[in-house]
N, C-alpha and C positions, 0 to 999 in steps of 0.2 A: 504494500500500500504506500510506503513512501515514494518508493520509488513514481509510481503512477501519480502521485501527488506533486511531483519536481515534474516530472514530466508536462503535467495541468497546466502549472504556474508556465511553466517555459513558451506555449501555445500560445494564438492568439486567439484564444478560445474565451471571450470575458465571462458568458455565463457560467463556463465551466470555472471561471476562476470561484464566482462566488462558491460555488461546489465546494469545491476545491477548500476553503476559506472555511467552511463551515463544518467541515470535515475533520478540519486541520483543528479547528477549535474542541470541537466534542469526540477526537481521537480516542481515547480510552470508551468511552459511549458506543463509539462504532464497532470496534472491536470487539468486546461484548456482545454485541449486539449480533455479529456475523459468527461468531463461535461457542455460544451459550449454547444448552439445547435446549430451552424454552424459550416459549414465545408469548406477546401479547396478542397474536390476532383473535383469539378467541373473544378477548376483551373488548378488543377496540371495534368486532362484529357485533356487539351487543348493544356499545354503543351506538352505534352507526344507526342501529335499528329502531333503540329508543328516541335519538333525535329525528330522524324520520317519523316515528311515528308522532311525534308532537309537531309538527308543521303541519303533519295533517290534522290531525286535533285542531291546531290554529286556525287552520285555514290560507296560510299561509307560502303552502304548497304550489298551488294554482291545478289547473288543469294536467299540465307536462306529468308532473309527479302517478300520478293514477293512472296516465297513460299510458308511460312508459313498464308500469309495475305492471299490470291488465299484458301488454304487449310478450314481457318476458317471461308471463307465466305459462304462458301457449303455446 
């Protein structure tokens, strides 16, 4: 990863710099992150579920949202 990191910065790639940058910052984060063997997706699927489902409660949603769900159920 460093290596690919020098390599980022050296590019003229700016949005990868911010990547790069951010990466660079939360390093031990990411690393973790790619070699732990747990995960949060289970978590952050529940999430996702519950704030969907409060937009729709809200009202919030509009139209797109139920169409699109309706759409990929089928």
């Amino acid at each position: 990863m460093p290596d690919w990191l020098d390599a980022v910065r050296q590019d003229d790639l700016p949005s990868l710099h911010t990547l790069a940058a951010g990466i660079g910052r939360d390093r031990d984060a990411v690393i973790a992150g790619l070699t732990q063997p747990w995960s949060s997706g289970a978590v952050e699927g529940h999430v996702n579920r519950i704030k969907m489902l409060k937009r729709q409660m809200d009202g919030r949603a509009g139209f797109s949202l139920p169409r699109k769900r309706l759409l990929l159920a089928s």
